[in-house]
N, C-alpha and C positions, 0 to 999 in steps of 0.2 A: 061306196067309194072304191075307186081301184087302185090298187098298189103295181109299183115296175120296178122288179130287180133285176140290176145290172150287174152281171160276172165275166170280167173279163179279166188280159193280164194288168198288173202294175204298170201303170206309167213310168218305172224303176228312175225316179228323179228329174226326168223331161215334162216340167209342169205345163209348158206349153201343149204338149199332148194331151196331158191330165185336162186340161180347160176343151182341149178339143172334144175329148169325149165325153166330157161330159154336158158339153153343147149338143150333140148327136143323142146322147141318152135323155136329154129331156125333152127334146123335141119326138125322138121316135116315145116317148112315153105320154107327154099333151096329144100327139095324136090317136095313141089308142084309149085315152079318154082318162089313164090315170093321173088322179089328183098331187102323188110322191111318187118322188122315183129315190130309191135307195141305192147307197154305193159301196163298195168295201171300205176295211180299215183305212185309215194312214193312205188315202186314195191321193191324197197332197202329202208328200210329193212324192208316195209310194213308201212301200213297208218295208220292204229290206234295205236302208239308206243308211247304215249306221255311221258311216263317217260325212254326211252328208245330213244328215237330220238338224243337229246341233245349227247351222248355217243357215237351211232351208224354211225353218220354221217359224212362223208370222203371228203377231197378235191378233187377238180377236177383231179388231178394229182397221187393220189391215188389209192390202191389195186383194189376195185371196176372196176375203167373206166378199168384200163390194163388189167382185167379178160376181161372184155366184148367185148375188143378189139379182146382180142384172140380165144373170141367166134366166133365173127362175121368173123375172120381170117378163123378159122377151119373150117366154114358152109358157107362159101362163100354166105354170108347174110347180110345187113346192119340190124339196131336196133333202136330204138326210144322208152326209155323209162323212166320214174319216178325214183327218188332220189332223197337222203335226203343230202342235200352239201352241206359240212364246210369251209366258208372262214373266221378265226379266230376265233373271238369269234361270228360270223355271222351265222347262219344257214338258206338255204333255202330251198323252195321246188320246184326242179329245173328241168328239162326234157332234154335229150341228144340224139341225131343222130349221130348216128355212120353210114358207107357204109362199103362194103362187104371186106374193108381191115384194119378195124377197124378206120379209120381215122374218128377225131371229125367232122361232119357237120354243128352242132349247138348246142346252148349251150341256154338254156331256163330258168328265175326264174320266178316264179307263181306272175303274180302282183296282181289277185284278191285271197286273203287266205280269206277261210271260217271257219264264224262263232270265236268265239273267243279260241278254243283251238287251231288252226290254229296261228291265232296273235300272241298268247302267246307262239308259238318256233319260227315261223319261220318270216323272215324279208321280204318282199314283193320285188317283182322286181322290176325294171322302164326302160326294154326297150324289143320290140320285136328282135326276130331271124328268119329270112328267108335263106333258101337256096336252090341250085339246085341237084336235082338228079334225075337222070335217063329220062330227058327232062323235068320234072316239076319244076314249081317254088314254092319251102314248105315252109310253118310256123309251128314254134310250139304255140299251148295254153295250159293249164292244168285246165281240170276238168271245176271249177265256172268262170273262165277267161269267157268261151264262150257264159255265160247266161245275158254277157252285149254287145251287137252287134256295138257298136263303136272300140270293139279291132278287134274285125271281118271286119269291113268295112275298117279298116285304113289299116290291111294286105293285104285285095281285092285293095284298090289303092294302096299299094306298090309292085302289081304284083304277091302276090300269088294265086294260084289255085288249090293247094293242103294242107288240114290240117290237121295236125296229131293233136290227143287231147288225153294225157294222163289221164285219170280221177278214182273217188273210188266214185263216184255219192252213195248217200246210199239207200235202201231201202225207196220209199215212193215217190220220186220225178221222175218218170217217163216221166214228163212234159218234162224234159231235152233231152231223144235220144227221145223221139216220137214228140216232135214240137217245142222246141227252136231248136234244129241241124238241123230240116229239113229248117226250117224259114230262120234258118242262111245262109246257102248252096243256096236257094232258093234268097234269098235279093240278094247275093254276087257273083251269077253263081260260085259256087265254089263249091267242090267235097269235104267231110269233113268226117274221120275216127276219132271216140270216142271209144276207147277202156276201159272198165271200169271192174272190181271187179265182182267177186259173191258169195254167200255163205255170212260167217260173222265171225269179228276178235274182240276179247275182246267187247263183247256184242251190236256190232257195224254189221247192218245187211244190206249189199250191194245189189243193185237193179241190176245189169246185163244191156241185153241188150242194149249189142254192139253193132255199128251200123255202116255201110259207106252211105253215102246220096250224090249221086250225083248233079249235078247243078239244076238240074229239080223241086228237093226237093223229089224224089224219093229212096227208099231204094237198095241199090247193094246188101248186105246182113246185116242181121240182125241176133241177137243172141238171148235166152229165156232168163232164170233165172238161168240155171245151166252153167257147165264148156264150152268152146267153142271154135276151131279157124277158125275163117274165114277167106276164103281167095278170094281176088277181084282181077280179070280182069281189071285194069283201061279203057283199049283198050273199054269196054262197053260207057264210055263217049264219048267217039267221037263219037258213032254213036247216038247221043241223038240231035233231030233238032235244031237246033240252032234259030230256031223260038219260040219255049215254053220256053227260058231261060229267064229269067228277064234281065230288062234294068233299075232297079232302080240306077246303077252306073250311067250312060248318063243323064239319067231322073231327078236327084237327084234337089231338089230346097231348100232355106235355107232362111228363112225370118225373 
């Protein structure tokens, strides 16, 4: 199967854009033959929105998902990407899987929210989402979710081995796709796609680099600092020896 990560800037609230591009990223992704295409956090209706979020943000059942449905109808392309979603007076910041006939595969809410302008919209989740496609077994995480390796390890014992991670990582933390994702992937024999932001939205300036990291803790492809879509082979992990993978799941000891 092949994956296509999309890094560009924030739509920063012009959802009409947001819907533009992400009609362009699915089709340049059904054409290079990938089954998903991944998008940042909060890609609806962008992540730096803070007085604008509260307003902007839609229920599951909502305008949004049915465009994207009919996206992914039109491009014969599944989707996994960032929104801002309203259940009443609730708001969270939540990630969704669509497959190539729009149908929901997973429904994700951010349980780790950073820093406190984060807090101050939106309400934290409390439960993972896995699902299967295209013979793998996927989770979703979003963003700071993945810089705490117990939500990592608890999806590796529930059987995932694919993870999709929507993210707006900002400018400065490079730590994140250069050696927490690799560590992660690495601890959990797990293949882990972070798609993140670039450029910068209402004075808020995003760090890039994209990344898929195979089990090995090796990079599939990797992205710089500006716009970008990459697109992965997963077909490359299998041929990765299954002798240099980590055995810290087996190995694991608790005292």
């Amino acid at each position: 199967m092949k994956l296509a990560l999309y890094q560009g800037p924030s739509p920063a609230g012009d959802t009409a854009a947001a819907f533009a591009t992400i009609d362009t990223t699915l089709a340049a992704a059904a054409a290079s033959g990938a089954r998903m295409a991944i998008m940042p956090e909060l890609f609806l209706p962008g992540y730096n929105q803070t007085d604008a979020m509260a307003t902007l943000a839609q229920p599951c059942d909502g305008e949004w998902q049915a465009r994207l449905a009919q996206l992914c109808r039109r491009h014969g392309c599944g989707l996994t990407i960032g929104w801002a979603e309203r259940a009443g007076d609730t708001i969270y910041n939540t990630a969704t899987s669509l497959d190539d006939t729009g149908t929901v595969l997973a429904h994700y809410r951010k349980i780790q929210l950073f820093g406190q302008s984060e807090a101050e919209i939106f309400t934290p989740g409390d439960a993972y989402a896995l699902f299967d496609f295209a013979g793998h077994r996927c989770a979703l995480l979003i963003c700071y979710d993945i810089e705490f390796a117990h939500h990592v390890h608890a999806l590796a014992d529930a059987g995932a081995t694919l993870l999709l991670v929507p993210t707006a990582n900002p400018a400065g933390f490079d730590a994140v796709p250069d050696a927490m994702v690799p560590a992660r992937a690495a601890e959990t024999a797990m293949t882990i796609a972070y798609a993140n932001l670039c450029g910068s939205e209402n004075r808020l300036r995003y760090g890039g680099r994209s990344v898929v990291v195979g089990p090995d803790a090796r990079p599939l492809a990797s992205a710089g600092r500006g716009p970008a879509l990459l697109v992965v082979d997963l077909e490359e992990v299998g041929r990765i020896d299954p002798s240099t993978l980590s055995t810290q799941a087996r190995d694991r000891r608790l005292v």
